[in-house]
N, C-alpha and C positions, 0 to 999 in steps of 0.2 A: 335867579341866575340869568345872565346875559347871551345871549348867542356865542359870543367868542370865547366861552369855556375856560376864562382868565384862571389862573392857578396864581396862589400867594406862594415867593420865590422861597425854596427850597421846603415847602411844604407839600402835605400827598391829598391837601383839602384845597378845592376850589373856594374862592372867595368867597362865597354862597353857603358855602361849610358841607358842600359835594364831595366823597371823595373821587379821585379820577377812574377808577371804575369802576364810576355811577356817571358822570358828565362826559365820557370820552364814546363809549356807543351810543348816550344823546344825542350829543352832538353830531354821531355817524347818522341818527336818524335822521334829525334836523334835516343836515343837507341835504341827503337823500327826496328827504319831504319837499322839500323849496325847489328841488328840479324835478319832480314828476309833479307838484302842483303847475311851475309853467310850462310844463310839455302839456300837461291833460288840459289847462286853461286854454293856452294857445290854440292847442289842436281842435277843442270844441267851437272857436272863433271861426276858426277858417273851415269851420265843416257847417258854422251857419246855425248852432246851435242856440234855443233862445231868441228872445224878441230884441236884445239889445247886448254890446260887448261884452257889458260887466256881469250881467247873468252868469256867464261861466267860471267867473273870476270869483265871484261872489259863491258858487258853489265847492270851487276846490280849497280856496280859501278856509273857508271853514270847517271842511271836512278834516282840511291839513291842521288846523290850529290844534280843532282834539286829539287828532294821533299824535302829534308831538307832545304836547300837555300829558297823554296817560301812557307812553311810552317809559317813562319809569317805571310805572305798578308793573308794566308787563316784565324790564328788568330785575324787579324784587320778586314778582313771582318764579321767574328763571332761578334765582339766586334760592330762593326758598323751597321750591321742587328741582333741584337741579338734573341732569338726564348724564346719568352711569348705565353702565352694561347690564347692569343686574335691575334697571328701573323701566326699561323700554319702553314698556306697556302702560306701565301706570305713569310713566311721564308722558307721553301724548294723550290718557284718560286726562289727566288732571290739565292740563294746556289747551287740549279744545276741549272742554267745558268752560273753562276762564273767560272763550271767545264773547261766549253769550252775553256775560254781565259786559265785559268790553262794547261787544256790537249796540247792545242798547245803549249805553252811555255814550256811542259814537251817533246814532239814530236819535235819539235824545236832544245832543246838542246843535247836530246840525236842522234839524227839526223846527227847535226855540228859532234859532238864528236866521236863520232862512224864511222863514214866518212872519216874524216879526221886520225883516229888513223893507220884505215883498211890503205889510201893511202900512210902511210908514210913506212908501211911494205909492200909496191906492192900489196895490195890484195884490194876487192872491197867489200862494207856491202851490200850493195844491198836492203834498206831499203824501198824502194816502190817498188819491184820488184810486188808487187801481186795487186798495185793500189794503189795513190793515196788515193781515195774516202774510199777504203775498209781498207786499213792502218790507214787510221786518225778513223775510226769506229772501230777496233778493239783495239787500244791503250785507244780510249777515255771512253770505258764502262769499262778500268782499272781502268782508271784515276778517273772515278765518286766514285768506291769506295776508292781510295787513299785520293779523297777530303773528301767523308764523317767518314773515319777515324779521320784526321787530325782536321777537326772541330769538332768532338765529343770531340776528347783529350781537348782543347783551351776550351767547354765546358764544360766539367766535372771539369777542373783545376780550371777556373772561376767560375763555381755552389760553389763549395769547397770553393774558397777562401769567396766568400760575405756569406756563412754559418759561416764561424770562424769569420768574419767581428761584422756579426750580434751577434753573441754569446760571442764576448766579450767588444761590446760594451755597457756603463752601457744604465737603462732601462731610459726613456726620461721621467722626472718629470714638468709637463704641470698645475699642480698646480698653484694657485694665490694668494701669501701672501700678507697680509694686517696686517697693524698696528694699532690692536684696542685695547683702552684704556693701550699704553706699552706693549701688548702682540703680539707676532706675531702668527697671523692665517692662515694656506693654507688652500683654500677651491681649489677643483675641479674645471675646468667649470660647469659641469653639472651639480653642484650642485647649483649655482646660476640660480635664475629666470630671474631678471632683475637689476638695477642697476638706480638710481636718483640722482641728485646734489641735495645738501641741502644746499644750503649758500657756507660756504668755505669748506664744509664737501660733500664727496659721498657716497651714503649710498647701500652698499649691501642686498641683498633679498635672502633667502633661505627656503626653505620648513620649517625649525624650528626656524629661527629666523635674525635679520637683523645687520649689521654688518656697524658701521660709522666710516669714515676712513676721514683723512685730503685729499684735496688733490682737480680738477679739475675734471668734467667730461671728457673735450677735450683731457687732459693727460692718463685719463683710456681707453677711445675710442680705442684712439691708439693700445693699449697692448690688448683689448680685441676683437678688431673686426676679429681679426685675428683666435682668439678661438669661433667663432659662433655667436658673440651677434652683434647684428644691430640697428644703432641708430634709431627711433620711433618718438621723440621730441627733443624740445633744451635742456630738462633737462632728457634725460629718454634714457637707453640702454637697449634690450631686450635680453634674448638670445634666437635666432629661433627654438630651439629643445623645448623649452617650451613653445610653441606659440600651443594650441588649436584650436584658430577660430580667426577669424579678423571679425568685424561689425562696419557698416558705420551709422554716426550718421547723423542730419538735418541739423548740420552746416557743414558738409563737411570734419570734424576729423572722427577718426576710435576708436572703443573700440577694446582691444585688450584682449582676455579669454587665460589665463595659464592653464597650467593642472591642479596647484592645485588649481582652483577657482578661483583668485583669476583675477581681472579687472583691466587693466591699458589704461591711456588714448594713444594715437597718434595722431599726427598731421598731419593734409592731404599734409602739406611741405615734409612730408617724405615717404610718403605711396609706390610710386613708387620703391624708394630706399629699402622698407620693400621687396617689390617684388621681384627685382635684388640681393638685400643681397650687395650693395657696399657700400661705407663708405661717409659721408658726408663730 
């Protein structure tokens, strides 16, 4: 992929086969990268730093090429531990630990690079001259903040995009139409109580009145167990948000109290299943 993040027209893949977020906080990086490498190049010039201009230039350079280069993996780590309410803790465990394998890989190549540039002009970088130990520690508490720049961007891009996701996806209509007497009726879940087979007819129950529809239990089951209701009997679906009390009878069935008063039987074949809420 290219610096200018080119997108194939009316597609959600970069011509690179990127999708756009994965190359659009790249890219935030990118820039980002290319004006703090020539503010920290420049600035080290005019403070004198180094035997010669390029010195500086040659240091940020290369520093910059790997943060941009492993700026994705920090994006699919985001993506793959992502940070919800309930992960606080264990999302910054698992992100600064990442730093480490990062900082080396950052230590690593500007290391190679830098080494080898200094040898081919006879001169030496001398890059652990102050220690090992103390060189990988002062590089890496750079690095912790490079990482958590980098994941914040991959973050805010991603918060961004499932905000416009959300926002213009239409609202989710969870209603239940039925076909009584040639009319069609949505009713709510919540607004049904329970639901009975009547011969070849199912008949609906709601706080104001009851609603007979052609059609199987077994067939409604399906489509409604899913919306809160749990079968009770062979002919009888409840839905649980309207379930007040549950009482056990002498034969070993259950009475079943709704909120609006109102008593339905249960069969002790289902009772368990009442409990679990799975489907028969």
């Amino acid at each position: 992929m290219n610096g200018n993040g080119a997108v194939t027209e009316g597609g959600r893949k970069g011509t690179s086969g990127w999708t756009r977020a994965e190359w659009r906080p790249w890219l935030g990086v990118l820039v980002a990268t290319v004006v703090l490498t020539f503010v920290n190049a420049t600035s080290d010039i005019m403070e004198g730093a180094g035997t010669h201009w390029s010195q500086p230039i040659l240091w940020e350079v290369t520093s910059a090429i790997v943060i941009v280069a492993l700026a994705p993996l920090i994006g699919r780590a985001v993506q793959r531990w992502p940070l919800r309410k309930d992960n606080i803790a264990a999302f910054a465990a698992i992100h600064f630990g990442l730093t480490i394998p990062f900082s080396l890989a950052h230590i690593g190549f500007i290391f190679l690079t830098r080494e080898t540039v200094y040898k081919l002009f006879g001169d030496r970088y001398g890059f652990f001259d102050d220690g090992v130990a103390l060189t990988l520690l002062y590089e890496w508490r750079k690095d912790v903040l490079v990482y958590a720049a980098i994941a914040a961007t991959y973050w805010t891009f991603g918060y961004i995009a499932e905000r416009n996701r959300l926002a213009s996806s239409p609202p989710v209509d969870d209603r239940i139409r039925l076909q009584d007497s040639g009319k069609a009726i949505f009713l709510s879940p919540d607004e049904i109580s329970h639901v009975e087979a009547a011969g070849n007819y199912v008949e609906f129950y709601t706080a104001a009145k009851s609603y007979l529809v052609r059609g199987t239990l077994a067939s409604w089951q399906e489509r409604l167990i899913t919306r809160g209701f749990v079968r009770v009997h062979r002919s009888r679906l409840v839905n649980r948000s309207k379930i007040a009390a549950l009482r056990p009878t002498r034969s070993g069935d259950f009475d079943i109290s709704l909120l609006d008063g109102r008593i339905v039987s249960g069969s002790r074949r289902y009772r368990a299943q009442l409990a679990q809420g799975s489907s028969a």
